[in-house]
Phi, psi and omega in degrees: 000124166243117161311149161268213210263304150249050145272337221238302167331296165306319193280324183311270203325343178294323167302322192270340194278346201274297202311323190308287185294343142287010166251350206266334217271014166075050203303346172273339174315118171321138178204113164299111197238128155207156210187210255171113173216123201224185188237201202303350201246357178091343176266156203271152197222112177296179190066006202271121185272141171230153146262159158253117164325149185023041155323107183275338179277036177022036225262140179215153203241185208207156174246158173286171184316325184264010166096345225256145179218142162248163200198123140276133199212193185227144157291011189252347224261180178220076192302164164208115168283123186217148173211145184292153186080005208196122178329136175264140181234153214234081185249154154279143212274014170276338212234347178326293244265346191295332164205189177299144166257142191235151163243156172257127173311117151324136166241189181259145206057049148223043170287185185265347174249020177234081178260134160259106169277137180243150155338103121092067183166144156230181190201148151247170183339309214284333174288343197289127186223064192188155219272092156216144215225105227221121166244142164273129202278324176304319190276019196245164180252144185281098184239138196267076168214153202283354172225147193253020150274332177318297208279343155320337210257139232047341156321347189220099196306178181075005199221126163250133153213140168223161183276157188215048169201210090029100169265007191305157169320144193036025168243298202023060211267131164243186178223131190251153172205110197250118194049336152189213184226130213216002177227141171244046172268332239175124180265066283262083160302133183254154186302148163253066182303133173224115171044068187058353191230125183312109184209147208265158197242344176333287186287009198276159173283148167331314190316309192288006189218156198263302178245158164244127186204143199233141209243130174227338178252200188287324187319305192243341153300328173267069067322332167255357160086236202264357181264028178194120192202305167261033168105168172230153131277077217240138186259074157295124175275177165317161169214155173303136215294138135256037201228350198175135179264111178253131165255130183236165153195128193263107167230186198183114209243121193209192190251156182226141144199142199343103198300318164230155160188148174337126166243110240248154207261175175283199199253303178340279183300340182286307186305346190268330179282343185269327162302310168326289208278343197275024167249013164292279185310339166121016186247158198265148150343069185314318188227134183250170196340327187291278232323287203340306195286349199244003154280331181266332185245358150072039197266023178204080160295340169260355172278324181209096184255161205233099253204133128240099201296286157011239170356320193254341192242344175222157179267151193273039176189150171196153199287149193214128175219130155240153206216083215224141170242123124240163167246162160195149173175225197150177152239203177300325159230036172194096183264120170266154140234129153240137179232145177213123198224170187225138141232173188199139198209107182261160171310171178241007181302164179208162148112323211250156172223127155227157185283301230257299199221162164256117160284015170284125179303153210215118186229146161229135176230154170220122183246137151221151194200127189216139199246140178231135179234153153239088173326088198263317170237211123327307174260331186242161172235101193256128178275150175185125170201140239218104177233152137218174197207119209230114194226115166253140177235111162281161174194158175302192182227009162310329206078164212271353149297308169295315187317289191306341209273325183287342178253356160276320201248348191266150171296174207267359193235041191284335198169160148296134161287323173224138187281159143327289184285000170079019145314136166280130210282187183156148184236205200262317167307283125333071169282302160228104184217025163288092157331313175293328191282359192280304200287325200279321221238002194232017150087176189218191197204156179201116178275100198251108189258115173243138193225130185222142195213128172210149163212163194209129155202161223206118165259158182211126184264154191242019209302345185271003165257301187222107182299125197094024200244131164221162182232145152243172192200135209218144182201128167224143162213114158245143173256155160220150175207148161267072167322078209249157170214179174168223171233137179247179168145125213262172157214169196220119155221221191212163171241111182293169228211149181286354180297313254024050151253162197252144144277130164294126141243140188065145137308098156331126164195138168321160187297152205195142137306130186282135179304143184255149219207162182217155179186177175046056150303084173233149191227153178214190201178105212209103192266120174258131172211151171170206202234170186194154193199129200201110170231133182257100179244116183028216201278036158220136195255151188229106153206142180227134185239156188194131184205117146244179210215152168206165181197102205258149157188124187266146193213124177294109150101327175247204170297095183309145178269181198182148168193138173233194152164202198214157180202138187198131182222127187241130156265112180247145185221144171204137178047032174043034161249310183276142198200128196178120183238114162281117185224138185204147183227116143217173198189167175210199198236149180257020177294352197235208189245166182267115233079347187228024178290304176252172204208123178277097184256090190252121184253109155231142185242171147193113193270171156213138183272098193286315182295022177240350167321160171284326189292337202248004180294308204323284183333315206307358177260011181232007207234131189251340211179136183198101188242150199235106209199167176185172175199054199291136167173194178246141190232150190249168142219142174271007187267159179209040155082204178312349225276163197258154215274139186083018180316349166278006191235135178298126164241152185245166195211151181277129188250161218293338164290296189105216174208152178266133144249185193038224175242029167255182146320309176272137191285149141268097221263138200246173208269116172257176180256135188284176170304121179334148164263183207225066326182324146315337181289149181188149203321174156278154195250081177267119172249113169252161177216146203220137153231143176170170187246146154242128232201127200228106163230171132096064212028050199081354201284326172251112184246156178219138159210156186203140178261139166255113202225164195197094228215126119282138188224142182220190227002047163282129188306111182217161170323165175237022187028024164270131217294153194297013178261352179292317188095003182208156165250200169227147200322309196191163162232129181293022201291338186244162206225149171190164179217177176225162161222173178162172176219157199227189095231154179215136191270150154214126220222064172297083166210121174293108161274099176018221210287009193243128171265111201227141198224146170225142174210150149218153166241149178204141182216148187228139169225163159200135180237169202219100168320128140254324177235138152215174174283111154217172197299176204261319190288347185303152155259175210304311167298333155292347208246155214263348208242126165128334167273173174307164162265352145297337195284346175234122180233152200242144189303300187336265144029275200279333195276334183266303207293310187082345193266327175091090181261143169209165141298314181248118184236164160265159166270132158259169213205036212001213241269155170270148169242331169225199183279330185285336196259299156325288201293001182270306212303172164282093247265144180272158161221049176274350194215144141319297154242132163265069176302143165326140181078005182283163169266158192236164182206169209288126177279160226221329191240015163030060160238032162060040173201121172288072174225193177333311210286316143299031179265160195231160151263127192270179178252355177292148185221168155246038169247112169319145163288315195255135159224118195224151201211132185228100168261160158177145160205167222248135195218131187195125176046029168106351182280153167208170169182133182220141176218175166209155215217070209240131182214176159219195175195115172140352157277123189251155196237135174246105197278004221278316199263346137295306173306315188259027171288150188115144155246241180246339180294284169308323183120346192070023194285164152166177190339306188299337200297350159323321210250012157317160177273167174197143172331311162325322191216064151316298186283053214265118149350280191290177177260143161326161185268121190245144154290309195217175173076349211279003162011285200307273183293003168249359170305169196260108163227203186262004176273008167241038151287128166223149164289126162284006145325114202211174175230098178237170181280098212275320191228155206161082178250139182229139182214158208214088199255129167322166192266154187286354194267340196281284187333301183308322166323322196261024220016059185250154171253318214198090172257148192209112175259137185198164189237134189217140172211156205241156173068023183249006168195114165279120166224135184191121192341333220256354179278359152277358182258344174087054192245152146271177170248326171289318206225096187288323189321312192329111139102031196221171150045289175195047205205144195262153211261186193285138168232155181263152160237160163225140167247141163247142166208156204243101164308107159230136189206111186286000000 
């Protein structure tokens, strides 16, 4: 949406007239305040301490017997009332006098701190009655990394995220998964919310956020229609204090290094495994005794060099820095936060120097972010929050794939890194596969990424139509671009020659400036508006919400996507036991056809507080809360797998043959028809159902809740199986079904033991899913077919393409290693190969017609999403000392190694670490297969002899911290100094650590993927 010129005008002045009137009520004017404090029943209650919010004489009055209290303020003051057993309440003291101020008693889970955020709503625990999982950014460890899933992960049950990309500086790309997978469209990613509005939270700082709380059923998901099918994630930020003005500052300075990484082969062992496999292969012996020995004793380093690129090109440690400043506070009409933090993440690159640039990867960032509330009356309230985000990433401009892939694969005895004459070495294979020379000479790149973000909303209470009724009005609009600049320059290098002439490869040129480019242009736009109605009529509580939404989001060069829809939820409570919530969405998608575009997604929930019964008092002395809840309903997703966008409309393409007319020759070129479109198509249908308890004992000290979740989902988007006489295909069908079942819990255990304050906490979730339909040929057999498997078990190209590891499902059964010539000629004949020889793999006939080919690949149950995902934590705080770790794993996931062990080409040899680890006559039980040069079919097909579990238990987190004594720190005019130490990533057990493997991510540090890193940090606390 674009303001015009004086529209954009018209909005400032409205903004500076709101602040002008909230400076206008005369914050300093003297005020005799007296009033009435009474609790939910009208009766008035003594004892009650009021305060002045930032009071410096900390001075506090109490009410009489009759409640009735007198107080001198200002109009800028904020009393604030508190009693034990009762909600603390927060009035402006202009507003004190206008009525009874009421408290409400607590019950458990209904404290001033057991708030639960919902979409464009909050509740408390006690009210809640639908599968939601709430962590506090205070309960999280301060890690200096450029992505905030690092601190996420395991902490929360129902939510798996591991990485599944790019661990380079400023990407560090995960994947979220809330509670399994019901589509094999997708990989079925969950919204991702910050203060209601779809915005990605990865890069924002710890600093900026209050709460993390992950939405898993039907209750609070058909609020969003058809776009949260797989869940939500929603990100409250800070907001300002009305209780205390604060200042913090964090800094934090620590190391990152690999977690795996290539252990690269010598020159010696390489040349001897490479004699090997070409006499394997039907070829003669490539390097004979001198080159073996001048390899061993290291007496022609430029004729026979002996290179560890690893060791020369990355450092085993690189600098990692953080930096977060806030302030926040406020008055009676007006509350702030602001935050402003720095990071910084250097590369692990090494070795190359330019005077003109650094190639080393480089990533730096700066968030700022400042939240406004503004008290304007009595009735109305304005919201204003203002975040940027500024990120620069260098990287070489070899790219950061070529680069590794020349310092993981080329052999070590490929060149001389420097010729004699200080030429960059290189042969007619290797050409340009010189590392120093990707850093010294081939220029750089620098990503100047920038982002601004605002929303605005305005609440209005309407009590003079209907008392409790208000409206809102919610407007977020964010931009982002991409800047890239640098250097450019090309290198050139050589071979010395038995002549002693050098051959040249490529062309030499100077530094230059790289053409400066704008790209990733994006703008969004996301309007929220409606009514809200929130009422007590004696033991029945009413509040109901209604909102519609649109959402534009623009792409340079494409089509705005759009979305609306209309959403509403009513809540009902009685005697703060009974408890039923109605949710309902509807909305649509422009993915679809025009008439068949929105959908009615309607969710019911309820809870009951069984412990409050007459019957459960027997309990109360040890059972505090015993809550009961369940929920069902329908939910959508709009996605439809690979399919090209508007796939309900026919598109045509130029197509690349043309047509002949006349008597010439030459073509003209003419159109072809893309896949039919479907005219028909529409979303998936997920019914979900959620049961489970929330559970409070031993005077609170122990909470448990746990779920039994359960989901179908149908008219998921599949081939269409129509026969090839037609001559076309057709784009998708809604034809396919699929489900998850499962179970989550999570424990939490809080108690002062004499001086230790000890906190416990786990989480644990088992999911499993099941294809029921999908379209495959009609001729497959019964061992082939999809249906009856996990649905992990279907990787979508997208999928395999972020991950990089190839995950697959259809396989051969292996029978491990042929051991002689007798055990081949007894088999079944393979025809994967030319020849099959003793160390080849061998494998299962799967249809015992004696021939190893396509028709024996079977479908598997392997996956790489775990059944089990669990997180164990705790910490511990005693005499100023505190240490908190977590303990995070899964179980029930495979790894495919097939593309590490047989990593490489023909250029190398297909050589590397693992290749060490052959069958050779000698080492029959050798893990791997002989070593082949050419021919290799037979042994790089995809089966279950490179299957591993990736089950694993790592420390996932691990902080020790020391806060100075309150009487030294007030010397320093300090409320709080804290020195602490931390780390991520730090110690793994798992089958796969004998192999240099990660579990989460095996690609890391391999083939051509920057690798996982562990980090340790020191950092420093301060809070003025």
């Amino acid at each position: 949406m674009k303001l015009s010129k004086s529209k954009y005008i018209v909005c400032l002045l409205f903004l500076w007239t709101t602040v002008l009137n909230v400076y206008g009520q005369k914050p300093d004017e003297q005020l005799t305040v007296k009033g009435r404090v009474v609790d939910q029943d009208k009766k008035p209650l003594p004892g009650v301490a009021i305060s002045i919010q930032e009071d410096k004489k900390n001075k506090t009055f109490n009410t009489d017997g009759n409640g009735n209290f007198t107080i001198e303020a200002t109009t800028s003051d904020v009393l604030v009332f508190k009693m034990v057993g009762f909600g603390t309440v927060l009035k402006p003291a202009g507003e004190v006098t206008s009525s009874d101020v009421i408290l409400t008693k607590s019950l458990v889970d209904a404290g001033d701190d057991d708030l639960v955020y919902i979409p464009f709503g909050v509740r408390k625990k006690r009210e809640v009655t639908a599968t939601i999982s709430t962590i506090s950014a205070t309960n999280l460890p301060q890690i200096p990394s450029s992505s905030l899933t690092n601190v996420f992960t395991g902490r929360l049950p129902g939510l798996s995220i591991y990485p599944s990309g790019s661990q380079q500086p400023g990407y560090d790309v995960s994947s979220f998964l809330v509670r399994g997978r019901s589509s094999y469209n997708s990989n079925q990613e969950p919204l991702i919310l910050v203060d209601g509005i779809e915005r990605n939270f990865a890069s924002m700082d710890l600093g900026e956020i209050e709460s993390v709380s992950v939405l898993k059923d039907a209750a609070t998901l058909a609020w969003y229609g058809m776009y949260a099918a797989n869940g939500v994630i929603y990100v409250k930020t800070r907001r300002g204090s009305a209780t205390s003005t604060k200042v913090t500052f964090d800094a934090q300075a620590g190391l990152q290094a690999p977690l795996q990484i290539a252990r690269p082969l010598d020159s010696y062992t390489y040349a001897t495994l490479y004699n090997e496999a070409s006499i394997n292969s039907g070829g003669a012996a490539v390097y004979g005794p001198a080159a073996l020995q001048a390899y061993q004793d290291g007496s022609d380093p430029i004729k026979y060099p002996n290179n560890n690129f690893v060791k020369d090109f990355t450092k085993s440690v690189a600098p990692t820095q953080r930096y977060v400043a806030t302030v926040t506070g406020g008055n009676a009409y007006l509350r702030f936060y602001t935050l402003l933090s720095a990071y910084q993440q250097g590369g692990f690159y090494k070795g190359g120097h330019n005077e003109t640039y650094d190639a080393n990867t480089n990533f730096t960032r700066y968030n700022l972010r400042t939240n406004i509330d503004l008290h304007v009356n009595k009735n109305l309230d304005v919201a204003l929050d203002i975040g940027g985000r500024i990120t620069n990433l260098t990287f070489p401009n070899q790219g950061t794939a070529a680069f590794l892939n020349a310092v993981y694969s080329t052999p070590a005895n490929a060149f001389p890194v420097i010729n004699p004459n200080g030429s960059y070495g290189g042969t007619s294979i290797f050409p340009t596969s010189n590392p120093l020379a990707m850093l010294e000479a081939r220029g750089a790149s620098t990503d100047l990424l920038r982002n601004m973000i605002a929303t605005i909303s305005a609440k209005q209470k309407m009590d003079g139509i209907l008392k409790g009724l208000s409206a809102e009005v919610f407007y977020a609009y964010d931009i982002a671009g991409l800047y890239r600049s640098g250097f450019t320059q090309t290198y050139a290098t050589s071979e010395l020659l038995p002549t002693g002439l050098y051959q040249t490869y490529g062309t030499a040129t100077k530094v230059d400036y790289l053409g400066n480019s704008f790209s990733g242009n994006v703008k969004k736009s996301e309007f929220w508006a409606g009514l809200d109605y929130d009422r007590t009529f004696g033991d029945h509580d009413v509040k109901f919400s209604s909102r519609v939404s649109r959402q534009i989001y623009s792409v340079f060069g494409n089509l705005d996507t759009k979305r609306e829809g209309i959403s509403n939820r009513l809540t009902y409570g009685f005697k703060k036991r009974y408890f039923v919530d109605l949710t309902a969405g509807y909305s649509g998608s422009e993915n679809f056809a025009v008439g068949q575009r929105f959908g009615f997604f309607p969710a019911m929930s309820a809870g009951w507080i069984i412990s409050d019964e007459n019957f459960m008092k027997g309990t109360s002395s040890f059972l505090d809360l015993l809550k009961l809840r369940g929920s069902y309903g329908l939910v959508g997703n709009d996605a439809i797998g690979s399919a090209r966008r508007f796939a309900f409309n026919d598109f045509f393409s130029r197509s690349t043959t043309g047509y002949t007319f006349g008597t010439g020759y030459t073509g003209t070129t003419g159109t072809a028809q893309l896949a039919l479109g479907n005219p028909y198509l529409t979303w998936e249908k997920a019914y979900k159902t959620s049961v489970g308890f929330d559970a409070k004992m031993l005077k609170q000290s122990l909470s448990i809740s746990a779920d039994y979740f359960y989901e179908i989902r149908k008219d998921l988007a599949t081939g269409s199986q129509l026969p090839s006489t037609l001559g076309q295909t057709l784009v998708y069908v809604n034809e396919g079904e699929a489900s998850y079942k499962g179970f989550e819990t999570g424990i939490n255990y809080n108690k002062i033991i004499g001086g230790f304050n000890l906190n416990v906490f786990g989480n644990y979730t088992y999911q499993v899913s099941k294809i029921l339909k999908i379209n495959e040929a009609a001729n497959l057999p019964a061992y082939q077919k999809s249906v009856g498997h996990p649905i992990t078990s279907v990787i979508s190209p997208a999928a395999t393409a972020n991950t990089g590891a190839g995950y697959i499902s259809s396989m051969y059964k292996s029978m491990g290693l042929f051991q002689s010539q007798a055990e081949i000629d007894a088999a079944p004949k393979q025809l994967l190969a030319k020849d099959v020889k003793p160390g080849d793999i061998r494998y299962v006939d799967q249809n015992d017609d004696g021939i190893i080919n396509g028709l024996d690949i079977v479908k598997t149950d392997y996956n790489f999403v775990p059944n089990h995902v669990f997180g164990l934590g705790a910490s511990v705080a005693v005499k100023g000392f505190d240490l908190n770790f977590l303990f995070q794993g899964t179980v029930g996931s495979s790894v495919i190694i097939n593309q590490l062990v047989n990593a490489g080409n023909t250029n190398n040899g297909f050589l590397n670490q693992f290749s060490v680890d052959r069958w050779t006559p000698t080492n029959t039980s050798a893990p791997y297969p002989r070593l082949l040069i050419a021919d290799r079919g037979n042994n790089t097909a995809n089966s279950d002899f490179w299957i591993r579990s990736s089950d694993y238990v790592r420390l996932k987190n691990l902080e020790l911290g020391y806060s100075l004594n309150d009487r030294f720190v007030k010397r320093l005019k300090l409320s709080q100094l804290r020195f602490y130490v931390s780390g991520l990533n730090l110690v793994t057990f798992s089958k796969l650590n004998e192999l240099n493997i990660d579990p989460e991510l095996p690609e890391s540090g391999f083939n051509s993927s920057y690798p996982y890193m562990k980090i340790y940090s020191f950092g420093v606390n301060l809070k003025f």
